[in-house]
C-alpha positions in Angstrom: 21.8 6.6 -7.8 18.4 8.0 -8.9 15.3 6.5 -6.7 13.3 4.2 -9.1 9.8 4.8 -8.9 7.3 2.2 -9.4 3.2 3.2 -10.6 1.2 2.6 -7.4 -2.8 2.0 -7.3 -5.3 1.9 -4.9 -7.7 -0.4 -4.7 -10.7 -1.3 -2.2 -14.4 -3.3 -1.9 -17.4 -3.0 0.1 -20.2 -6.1 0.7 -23.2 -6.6 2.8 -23.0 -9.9 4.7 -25.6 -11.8 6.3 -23.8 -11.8 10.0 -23.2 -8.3 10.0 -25.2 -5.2 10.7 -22.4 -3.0 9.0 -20.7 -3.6 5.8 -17.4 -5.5 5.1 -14.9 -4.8 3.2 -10.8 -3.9 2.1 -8.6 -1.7 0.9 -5.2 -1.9 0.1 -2.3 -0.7 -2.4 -0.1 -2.5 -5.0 2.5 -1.8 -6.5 4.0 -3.1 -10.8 7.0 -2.7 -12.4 4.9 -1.0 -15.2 1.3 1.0 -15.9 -1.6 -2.0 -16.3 -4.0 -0.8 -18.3 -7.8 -0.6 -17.5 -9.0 -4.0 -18.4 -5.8 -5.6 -16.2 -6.6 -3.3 -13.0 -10.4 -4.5 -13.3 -9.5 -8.1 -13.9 -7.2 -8.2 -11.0 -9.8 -6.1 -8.4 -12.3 -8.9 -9.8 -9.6 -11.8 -8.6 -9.1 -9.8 -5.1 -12.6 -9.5 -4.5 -13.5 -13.1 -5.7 -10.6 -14.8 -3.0 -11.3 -12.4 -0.1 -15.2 -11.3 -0.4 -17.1 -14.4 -2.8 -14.5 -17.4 -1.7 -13.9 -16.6 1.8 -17.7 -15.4 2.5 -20.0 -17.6 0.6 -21.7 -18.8 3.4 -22.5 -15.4 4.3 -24.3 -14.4 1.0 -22.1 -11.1 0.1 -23.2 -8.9 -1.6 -21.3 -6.1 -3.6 -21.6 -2.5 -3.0 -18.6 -0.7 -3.9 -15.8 -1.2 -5.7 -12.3 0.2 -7.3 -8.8 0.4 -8.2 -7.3 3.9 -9.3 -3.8 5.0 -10.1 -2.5 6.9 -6.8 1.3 8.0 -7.0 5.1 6.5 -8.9 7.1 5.9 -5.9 9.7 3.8 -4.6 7.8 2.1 -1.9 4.7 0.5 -1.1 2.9 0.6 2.1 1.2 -2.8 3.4 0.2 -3.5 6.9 3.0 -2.3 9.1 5.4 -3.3 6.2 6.7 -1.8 2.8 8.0 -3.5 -0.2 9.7 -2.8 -3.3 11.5 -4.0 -6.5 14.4 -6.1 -5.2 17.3 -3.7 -7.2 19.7 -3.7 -4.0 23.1 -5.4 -3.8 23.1 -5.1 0.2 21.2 -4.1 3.1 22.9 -1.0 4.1 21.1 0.3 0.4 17.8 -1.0 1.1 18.4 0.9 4.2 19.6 4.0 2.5 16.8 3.9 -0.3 14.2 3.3 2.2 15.2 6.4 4.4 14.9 8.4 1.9 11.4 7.7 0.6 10.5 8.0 4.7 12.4 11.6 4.5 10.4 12.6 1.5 6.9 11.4 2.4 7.6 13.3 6.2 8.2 16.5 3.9 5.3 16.0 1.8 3.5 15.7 4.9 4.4 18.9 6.2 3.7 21.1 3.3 0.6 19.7 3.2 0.1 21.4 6.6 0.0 18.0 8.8 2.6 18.8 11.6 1.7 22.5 11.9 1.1 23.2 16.0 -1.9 25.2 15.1 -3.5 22.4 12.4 -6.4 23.3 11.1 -9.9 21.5 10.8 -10.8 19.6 8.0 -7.6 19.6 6.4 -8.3 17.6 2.6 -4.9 17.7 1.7 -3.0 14.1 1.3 -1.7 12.9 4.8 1.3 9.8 4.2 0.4 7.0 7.2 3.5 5.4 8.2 2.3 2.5 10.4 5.5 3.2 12.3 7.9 3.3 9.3 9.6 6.7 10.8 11.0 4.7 13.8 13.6 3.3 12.6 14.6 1.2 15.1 11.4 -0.8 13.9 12.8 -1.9 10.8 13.0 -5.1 9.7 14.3 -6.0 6.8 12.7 -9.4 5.3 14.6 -11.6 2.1 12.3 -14.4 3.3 11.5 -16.9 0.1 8.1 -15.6 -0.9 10.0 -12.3 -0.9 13.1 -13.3 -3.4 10.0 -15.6 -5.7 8.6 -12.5 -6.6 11.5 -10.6 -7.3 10.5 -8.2 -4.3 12.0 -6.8 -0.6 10.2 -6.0 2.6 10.6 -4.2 5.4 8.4 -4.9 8.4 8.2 -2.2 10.8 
């Protein structure tokens, strides 16, 4: 069965805060079934930012000083904080399992042609290193059909 591969974007915000002597802020990545265009990407950073800078801050006076969402890769997962999530297209664990092996296979590939498990690694290396946040252990793999996860039509794994 051929990998189906979702468009992926980045997207992040920085704000000054009256508590803090450094700035706030987020990044994260999301994943859509299809390409948003431009006026969709900015009206959903502009949510984001309003419920986690403006809404959860407003005591604090924050303001903005950076801001974006960009188109980063098509792939078949999404990383999230120590979790990864997909489109819900599996009939049983065992290919969740499967599908999810392979995208950690690939992106520990990707990550050695880029040069980032060479013993003699050089300094200041600017090409693209994958994070895993433990998704290569295996063992750590949880995966997660909770409710929220089947509303939205999507499956995690925790690791």
């Amino acid at each position: 069965m051929e990998e189906k591969k979702f468009p992926i974007y980045k997207y992040w915000a920085t704000w000054k805060q009256d508590d803090l002597d450094y700035n706030n802020g987020f990044s994260s990545s999301i994943m859509f079934k299809e390409y948003k265009t431009e006026d969709e990407l900015n009206k959903l950073l502009q949510e984001i930012i309003q419920k986690n800078a403006y809404e959860k801050y407003t005591d604090k006076n924050p303001v903005l000083i950076d801001s974006g969402i960009e188109f980063k890769e098509e792939e078949s997962w999404c990383l999230r904080w120590f979790n990864h999530y997909t489109y819900n297209l599996f009939k049983t664990d065992e290919e969740v399992k499967k599908s999810f092996n392979e995208f950690i296979e690939r992106k520990i590939k990707q990550n050695w042609e880029n040069g980032h498990y060479q013993t003699e690694r050089k300094e200041g290396n600017s090409n693209p290193f994958y994070c895993f946040m433990g998704a290569e252990d295996r063992w750590r793999w949880n995966i997660c059909r909770c409710e929220h996860c089947q509303e939205v039509g999507k499956i995690t794994i925790d690791h």
